[in-house]
C-alpha positions as CSV (number, residue, x, y, z in Angstrom):
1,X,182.6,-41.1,169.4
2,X,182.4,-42.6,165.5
3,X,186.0,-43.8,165.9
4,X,186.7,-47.4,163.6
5,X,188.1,-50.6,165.1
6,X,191.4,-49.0,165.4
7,X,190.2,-45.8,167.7
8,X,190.9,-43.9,164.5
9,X,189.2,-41.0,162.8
10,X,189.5,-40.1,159.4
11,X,188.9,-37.1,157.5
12,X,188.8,-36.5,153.4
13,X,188.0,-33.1,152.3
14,X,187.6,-33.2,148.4
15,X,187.9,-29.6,147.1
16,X,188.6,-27.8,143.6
17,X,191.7,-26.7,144.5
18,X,193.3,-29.4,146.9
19,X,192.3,-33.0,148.7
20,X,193.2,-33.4,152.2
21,X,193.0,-36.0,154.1
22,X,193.5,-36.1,158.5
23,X,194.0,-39.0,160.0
24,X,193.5,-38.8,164.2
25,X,193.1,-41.3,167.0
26,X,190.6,-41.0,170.0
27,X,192.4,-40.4,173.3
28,X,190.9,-39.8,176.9
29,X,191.3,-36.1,176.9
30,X,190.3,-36.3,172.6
31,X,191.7,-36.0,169.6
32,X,195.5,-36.5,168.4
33,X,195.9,-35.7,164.8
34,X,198.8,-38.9,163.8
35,X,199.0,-38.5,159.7
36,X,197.9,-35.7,157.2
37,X,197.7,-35.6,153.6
38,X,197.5,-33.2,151.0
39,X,197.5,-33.1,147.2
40,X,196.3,-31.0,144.6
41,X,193.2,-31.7,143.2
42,X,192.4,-32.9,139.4
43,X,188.7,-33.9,137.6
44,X,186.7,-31.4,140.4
45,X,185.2,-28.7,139.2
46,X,182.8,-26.4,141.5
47,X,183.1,-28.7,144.0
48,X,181.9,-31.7,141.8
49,X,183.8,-34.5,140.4
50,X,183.9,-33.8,136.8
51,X,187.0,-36.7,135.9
52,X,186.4,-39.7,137.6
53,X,189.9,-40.8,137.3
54,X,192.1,-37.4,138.3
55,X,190.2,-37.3,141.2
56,X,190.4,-40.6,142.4
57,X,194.2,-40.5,141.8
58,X,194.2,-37.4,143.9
59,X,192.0,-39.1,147.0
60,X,194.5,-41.9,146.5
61,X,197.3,-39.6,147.1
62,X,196.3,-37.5,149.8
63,X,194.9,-40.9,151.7
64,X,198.1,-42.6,151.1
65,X,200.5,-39.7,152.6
66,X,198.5,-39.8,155.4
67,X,198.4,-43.8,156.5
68,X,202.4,-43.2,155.7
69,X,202.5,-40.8,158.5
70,X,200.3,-42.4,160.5
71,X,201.7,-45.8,160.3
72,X,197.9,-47.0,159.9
73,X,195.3,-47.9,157.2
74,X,192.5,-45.9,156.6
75,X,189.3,-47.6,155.5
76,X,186.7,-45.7,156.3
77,X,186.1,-41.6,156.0
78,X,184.0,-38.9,156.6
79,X,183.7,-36.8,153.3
80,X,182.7,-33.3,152.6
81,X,180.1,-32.7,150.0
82,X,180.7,-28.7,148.3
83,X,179.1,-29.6,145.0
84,X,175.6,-30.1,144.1
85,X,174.2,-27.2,144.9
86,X,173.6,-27.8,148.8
87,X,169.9,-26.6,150.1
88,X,167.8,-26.0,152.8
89,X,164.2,-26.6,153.8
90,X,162.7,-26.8,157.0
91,X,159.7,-28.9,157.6
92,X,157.3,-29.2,160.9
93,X,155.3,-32.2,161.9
94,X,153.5,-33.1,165.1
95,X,152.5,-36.2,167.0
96,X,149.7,-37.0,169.4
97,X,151.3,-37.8,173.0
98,X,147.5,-37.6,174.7
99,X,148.9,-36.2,177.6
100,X,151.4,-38.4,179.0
101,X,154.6,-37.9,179.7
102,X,157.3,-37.3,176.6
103,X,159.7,-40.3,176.3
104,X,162.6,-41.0,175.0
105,X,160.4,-43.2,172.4
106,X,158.1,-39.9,171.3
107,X,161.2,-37.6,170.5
108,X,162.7,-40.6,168.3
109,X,159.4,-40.8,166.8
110,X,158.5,-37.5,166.1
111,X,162.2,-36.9,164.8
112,X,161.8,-39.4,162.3
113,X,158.1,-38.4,160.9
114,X,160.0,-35.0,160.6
115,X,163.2,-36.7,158.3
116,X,160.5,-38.8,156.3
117,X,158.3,-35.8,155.8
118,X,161.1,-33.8,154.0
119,X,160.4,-34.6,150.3
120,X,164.0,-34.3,148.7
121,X,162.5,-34.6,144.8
122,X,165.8,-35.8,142.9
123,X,168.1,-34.6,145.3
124,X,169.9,-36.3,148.2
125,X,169.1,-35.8,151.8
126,X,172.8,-35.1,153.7
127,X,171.7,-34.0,156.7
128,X,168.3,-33.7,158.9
129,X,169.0,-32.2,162.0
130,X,166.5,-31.2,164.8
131,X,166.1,-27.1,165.5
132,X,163.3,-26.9,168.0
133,X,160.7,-28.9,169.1
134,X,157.2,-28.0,170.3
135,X,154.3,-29.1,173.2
136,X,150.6,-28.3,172.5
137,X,152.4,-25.1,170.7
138,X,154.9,-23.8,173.0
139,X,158.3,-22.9,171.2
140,X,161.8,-22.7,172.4
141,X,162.1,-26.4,173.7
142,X,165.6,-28.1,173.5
143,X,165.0,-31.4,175.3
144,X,161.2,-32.5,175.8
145,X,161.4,-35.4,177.7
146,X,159.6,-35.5,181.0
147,X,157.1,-33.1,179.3
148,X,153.4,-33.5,179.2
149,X,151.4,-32.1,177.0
150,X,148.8,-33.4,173.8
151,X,151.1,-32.9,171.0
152,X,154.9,-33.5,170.2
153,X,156.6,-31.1,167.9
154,X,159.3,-30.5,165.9
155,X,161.1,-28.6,163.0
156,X,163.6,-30.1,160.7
157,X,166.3,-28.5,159.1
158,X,167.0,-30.7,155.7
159,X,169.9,-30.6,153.9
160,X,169.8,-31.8,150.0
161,X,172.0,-32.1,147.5
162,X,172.1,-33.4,143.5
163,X,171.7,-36.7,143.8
164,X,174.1,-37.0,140.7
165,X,176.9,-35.5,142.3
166,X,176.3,-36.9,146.0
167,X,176.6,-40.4,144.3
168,X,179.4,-39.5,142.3
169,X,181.3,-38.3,145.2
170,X,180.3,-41.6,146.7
171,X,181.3,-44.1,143.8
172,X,185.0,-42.2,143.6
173,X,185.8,-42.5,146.7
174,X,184.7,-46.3,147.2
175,X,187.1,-47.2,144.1
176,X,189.8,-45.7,146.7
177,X,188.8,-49.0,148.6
178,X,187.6,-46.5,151.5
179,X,184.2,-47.1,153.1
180,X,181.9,-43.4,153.7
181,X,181.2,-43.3,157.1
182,X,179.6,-40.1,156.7
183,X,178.5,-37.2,154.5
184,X,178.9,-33.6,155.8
185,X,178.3,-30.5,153.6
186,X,181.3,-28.0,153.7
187,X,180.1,-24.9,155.5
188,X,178.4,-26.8,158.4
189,X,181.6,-29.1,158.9
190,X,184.2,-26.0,158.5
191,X,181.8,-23.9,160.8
192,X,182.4,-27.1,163.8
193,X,186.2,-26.2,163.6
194,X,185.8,-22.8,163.8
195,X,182.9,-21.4,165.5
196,X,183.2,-20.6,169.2
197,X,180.0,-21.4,171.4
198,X,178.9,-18.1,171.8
199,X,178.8,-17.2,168.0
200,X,176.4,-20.1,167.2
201,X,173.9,-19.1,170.6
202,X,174.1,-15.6,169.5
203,X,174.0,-15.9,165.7
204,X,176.7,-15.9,163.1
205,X,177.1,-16.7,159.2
206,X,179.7,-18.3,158.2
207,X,181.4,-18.3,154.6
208,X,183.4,-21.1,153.3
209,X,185.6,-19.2,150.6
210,X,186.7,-22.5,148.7
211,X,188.8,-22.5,144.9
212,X,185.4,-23.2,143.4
213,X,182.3,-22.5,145.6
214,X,181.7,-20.5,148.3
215,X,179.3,-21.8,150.5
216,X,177.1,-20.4,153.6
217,X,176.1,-21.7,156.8
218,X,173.9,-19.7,159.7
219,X,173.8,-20.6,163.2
220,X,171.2,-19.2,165.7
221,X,170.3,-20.7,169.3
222,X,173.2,-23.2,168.9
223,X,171.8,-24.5,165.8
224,X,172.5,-25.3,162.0
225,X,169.6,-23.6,160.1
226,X,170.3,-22.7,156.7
227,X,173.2,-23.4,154.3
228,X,173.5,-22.6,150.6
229,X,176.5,-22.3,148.0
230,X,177.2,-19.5,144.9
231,X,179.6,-21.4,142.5
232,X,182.4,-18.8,142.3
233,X,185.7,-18.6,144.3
234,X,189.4,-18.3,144.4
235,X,189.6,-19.9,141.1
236,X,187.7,-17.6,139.7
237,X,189.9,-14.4,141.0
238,X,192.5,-16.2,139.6
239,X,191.3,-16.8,136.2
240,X,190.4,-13.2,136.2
241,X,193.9,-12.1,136.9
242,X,195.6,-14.8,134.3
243,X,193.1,-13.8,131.6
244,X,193.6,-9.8,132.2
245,X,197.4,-9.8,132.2
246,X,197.8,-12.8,129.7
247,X,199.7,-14.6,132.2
248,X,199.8,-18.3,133.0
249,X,197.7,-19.2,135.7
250,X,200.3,-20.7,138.0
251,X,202.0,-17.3,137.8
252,X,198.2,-15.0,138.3
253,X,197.9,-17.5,141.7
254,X,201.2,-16.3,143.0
255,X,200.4,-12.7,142.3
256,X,197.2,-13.1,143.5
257,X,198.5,-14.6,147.1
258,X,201.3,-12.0,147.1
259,X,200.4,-8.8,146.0
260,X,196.9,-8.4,145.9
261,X,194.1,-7.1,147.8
262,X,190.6,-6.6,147.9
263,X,191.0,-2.9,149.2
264,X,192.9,0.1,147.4
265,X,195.9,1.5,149.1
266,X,197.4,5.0,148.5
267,X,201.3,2.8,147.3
268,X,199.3,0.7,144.7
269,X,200.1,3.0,141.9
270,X,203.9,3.2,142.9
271,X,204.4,-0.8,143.6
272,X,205.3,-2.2,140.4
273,X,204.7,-5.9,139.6
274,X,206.5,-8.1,137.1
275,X,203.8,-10.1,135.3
276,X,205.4,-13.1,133.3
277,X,203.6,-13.6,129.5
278,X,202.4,-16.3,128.3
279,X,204.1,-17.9,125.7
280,X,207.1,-16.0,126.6
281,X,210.7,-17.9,128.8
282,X,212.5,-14.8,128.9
283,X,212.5,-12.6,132.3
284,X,213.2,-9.5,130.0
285,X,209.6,-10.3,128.6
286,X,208.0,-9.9,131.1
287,X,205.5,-7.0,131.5
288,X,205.5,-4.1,134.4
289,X,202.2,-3.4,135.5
290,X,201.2,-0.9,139.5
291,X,199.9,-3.3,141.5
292,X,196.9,-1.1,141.6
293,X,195.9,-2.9,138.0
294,X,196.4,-6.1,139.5
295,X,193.9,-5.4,142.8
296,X,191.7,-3.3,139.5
297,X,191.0,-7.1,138.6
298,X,190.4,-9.0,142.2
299,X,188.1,-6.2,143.8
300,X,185.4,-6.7,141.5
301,X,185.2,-10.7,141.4
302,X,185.3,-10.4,145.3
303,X,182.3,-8.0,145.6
304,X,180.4,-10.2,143.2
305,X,181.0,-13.0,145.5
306,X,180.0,-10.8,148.2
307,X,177.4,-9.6,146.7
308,X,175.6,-12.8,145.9
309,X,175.8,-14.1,149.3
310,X,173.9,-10.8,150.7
311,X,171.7,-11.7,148.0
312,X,171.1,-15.6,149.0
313,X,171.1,-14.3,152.9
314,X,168.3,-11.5,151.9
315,X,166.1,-14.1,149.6
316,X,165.4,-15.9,153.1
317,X,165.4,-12.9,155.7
318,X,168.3,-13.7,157.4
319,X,170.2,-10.5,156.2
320,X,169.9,-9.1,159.8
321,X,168.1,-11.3,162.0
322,X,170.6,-13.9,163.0
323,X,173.3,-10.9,164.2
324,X,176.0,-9.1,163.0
325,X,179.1,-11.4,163.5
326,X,180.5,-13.2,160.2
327,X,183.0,-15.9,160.2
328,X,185.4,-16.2,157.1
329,X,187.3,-19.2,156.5
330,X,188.2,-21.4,153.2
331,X,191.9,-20.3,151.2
332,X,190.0,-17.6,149.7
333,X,189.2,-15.8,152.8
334,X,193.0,-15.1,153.3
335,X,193.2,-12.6,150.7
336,X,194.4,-9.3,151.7
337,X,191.6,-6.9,152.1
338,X,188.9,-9.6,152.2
339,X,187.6,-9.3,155.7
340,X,187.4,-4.9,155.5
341,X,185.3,-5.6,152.4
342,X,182.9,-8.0,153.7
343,X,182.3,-5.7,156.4
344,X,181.1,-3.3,154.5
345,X,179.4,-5.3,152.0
346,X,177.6,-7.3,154.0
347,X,177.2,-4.8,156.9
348,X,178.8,-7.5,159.7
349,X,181.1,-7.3,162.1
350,X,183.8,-10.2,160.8
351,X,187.2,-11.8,161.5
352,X,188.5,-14.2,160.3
353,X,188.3,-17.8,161.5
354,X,190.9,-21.0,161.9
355,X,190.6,-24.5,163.5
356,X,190.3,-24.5,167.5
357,X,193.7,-26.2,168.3
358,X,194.0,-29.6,168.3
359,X,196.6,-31.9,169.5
360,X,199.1,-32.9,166.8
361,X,198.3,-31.0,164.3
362,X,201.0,-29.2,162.5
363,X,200.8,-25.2,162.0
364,X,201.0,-25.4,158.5
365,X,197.6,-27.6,158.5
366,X,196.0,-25.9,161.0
367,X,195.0,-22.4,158.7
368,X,191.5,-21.4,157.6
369,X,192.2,-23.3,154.6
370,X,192.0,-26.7,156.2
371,X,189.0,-25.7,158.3
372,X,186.6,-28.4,156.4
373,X,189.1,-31.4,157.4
374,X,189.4,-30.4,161.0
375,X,185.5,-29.8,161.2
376,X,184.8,-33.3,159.8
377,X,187.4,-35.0,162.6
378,X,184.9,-32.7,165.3
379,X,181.8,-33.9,163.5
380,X,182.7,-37.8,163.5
381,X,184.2,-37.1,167.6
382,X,181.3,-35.0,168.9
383,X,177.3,-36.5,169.2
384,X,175.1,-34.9,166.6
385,X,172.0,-33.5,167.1
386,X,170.5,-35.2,163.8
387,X,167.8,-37.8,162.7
388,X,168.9,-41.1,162.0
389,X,171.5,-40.9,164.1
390,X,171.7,-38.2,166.7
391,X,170.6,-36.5,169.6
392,X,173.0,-37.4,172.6
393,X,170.2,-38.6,174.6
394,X,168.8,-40.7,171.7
395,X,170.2,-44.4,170.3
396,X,168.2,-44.2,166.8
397,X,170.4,-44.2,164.8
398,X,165.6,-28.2,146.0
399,X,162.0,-28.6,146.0
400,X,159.8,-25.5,144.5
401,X,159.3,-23.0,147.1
402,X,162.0,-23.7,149.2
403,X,163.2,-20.1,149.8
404,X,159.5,-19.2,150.9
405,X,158.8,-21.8,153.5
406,X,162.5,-21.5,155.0
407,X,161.8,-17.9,155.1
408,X,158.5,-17.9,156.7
409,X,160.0,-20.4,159.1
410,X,163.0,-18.2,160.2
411,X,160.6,-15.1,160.3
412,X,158.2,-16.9,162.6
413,X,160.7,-18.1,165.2
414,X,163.0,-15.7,164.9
């Protein structure tokens, strides 16, 4: 377990719309959430620090409301990265064993020729995590010690991100005076929380719906295989909404989380909605609008979010072969209407996802909006099965193309 000096975990999930921070201490039957933080979130934009000062007066809030509940000073966190433009690519390499038996030494070896081989370009490498390894050909092997064979095997599933933004993210949150103990894209640590074992054996995408990204992740034979991000969220339904009614966007959020829906109902064009104008202090002002307008605005915005994840999933065959189960989480997947309209966008069968329980943590934080910060807590608690760091069993610690390789990759195995 990656727990500091103190037996404590942190947790910093740097969004568009909010920064939360978990603070939880290692126990003997695991995790007790002690202090939680939350603020709303100022100089990110799609994920990205785009005002190096808003944000880090944000992180600074969230961090401190949680050592004040805590009782305990954080200095080190595991961070979420949802900007950059995360990426997959999978890359195979072999190594000559000559027929003895498969050590402990060979899998380290072989895992790292597999994280050096992945050629990141300008980008970041997050994560490099081991999906299948190979003897003398033979697919479908999980451990490989005590093997024989002539040649050691195994595919890599790389994770890269802008560079820019990665060290961004990385230079804020050290002027909070917090160390980075580790980096962990959103999808893949929101996915931890929320996933139950069978859906990752059997196959399941996930969909992080955050205020400015929403980001995939895809899980097949227990394993993290592909993520990718479209840069449009809740922010953007909301922007919709304040633009189309000319009301301020404080007001269009509330309407938004209240009244409106993804799906048509036969009372839409009965329910009236008052819709505040901007500009305008009197309640007499204010406009009367069916809420059928109002959902007129947020259906389209959600199907083009829908729309360009089946088009990211299809670009890299895994449309259909990974299953039919989808797994919403992320504040935006709350929106009334959301899951019926994935379904029959994306042709799944889907429900929507929240944190596994976990000791001490309050209701209120335990939604599919604060998925991310309980996955990274699970992430830092749980061994990962990733180079440089990584298996259980071992102590070591967007290039052109990328679509087509990852794609003939998937096909081939799966």
């Amino acid at each position: 377990m990656a727990v500091g000096r103190t037996g404590m975990i942190a947790a910093l999930d740097v969004g568009t719309t909010k920064v939360c921070c978990f603070v939880a201490r290692a126990e003997a039957d695991g995790l007790r959430v002690v202090g939680t933080g939350c603020q709303l979130s100022r100089g990110v934009r799609a994920g990205a620090i785009v005002d190096m000062e808003a944000a880090e007066a944000a992180i600074r809030g969230a961090v401190d409301a949680a050592e004040r509940m805590a009782d305990e000073t954080v200095r080190e966190v595991f961070v979420n990265v949802s900007g950059g433009r995360p990426a997959s690519n999978a890359v195979a390499v072999e190594v000559p064993i000559n027929g003895h038996e498969v050590s402990r030494r060979d899998v380290i070896r072989v895992v790292e020729q597999g994280r050096m081989r992945a050629d990141p370009g300008d980008r970041a490498v997050i994560h490099a995590i081991p999906v299948g390894y190979t003897i003398d050909g033979d697919r479908g092997i999980r451990d490989p010690r005590g093997m024989y064979g002539e040649r050691l095997g195994v595919t890599t599933h790389v994770v890269t991100a802008a560079a820019g933004a990665t060290r961004n993210l990385r230079v804020c949150v050290e002027r909070c005076h917090l160390d980075i103990a580790g980096l962990v894209v959103s999808p893949y640590a929101s996915a931890l929380a929320t996933l139950v074992e069978d859906e990752k054996e059997l196959g399941a995408t996930f969909l992080d719906m955050g205020g400015g990204t929403t980001s995939i992740a895809v899980f097949h034979d227990g394993h993290f295989i592909y993520t990718d991000s479209v840069p449009v969220g809740g922010c953007h339904i909301t922007s919709d909404i304040a633009q189309g009614l000319s009301t301020p966007l404080a007001h269009a959020e509330r309407m938004k989380t209240l009244f409106g829906s993804a799906i048509a109902s036969p009372s839409d064009e009965r329910e009236l909605i008052d819709v505040p104008l901007v500009g305008e202090s009197a309640a007499e002002d204010a406009n009367h609008i069916p809420r059928s307008l109002l959902n007129g605005i947020v259906r389209p915005r959600v199907e083009e979010i829908l729309e360009l994840v089946r088009g990211r999933l299809e670009a890299v065959g895994l449309d259909r072969r990974v299953g039919r189960r989808l797994v919403l989480a992320g504040g935006a997947s709350q929106l009334q209407g959301m899951r019926e309209l994935a379904a029959r966008v994306l042709d799944k069968q889907v429900r929507t996802g929240r944190p596994a329980a976990m000791a001490g943590l309050a209701t209120a934080a335990a939604g599919p909006a604060f998925a991310v910060c309980a996955g990274l807590l699970r992430y830092a608690a749980e061994p990962r099965d990733e180079a440089a760091g990584t298996a259980p069993w071992m102590a070591a610690k967007e290039p052109g193309g990328r679509f087509a390789r990852v794609g003939k990759w998937l096909l081939s195995n799966f």
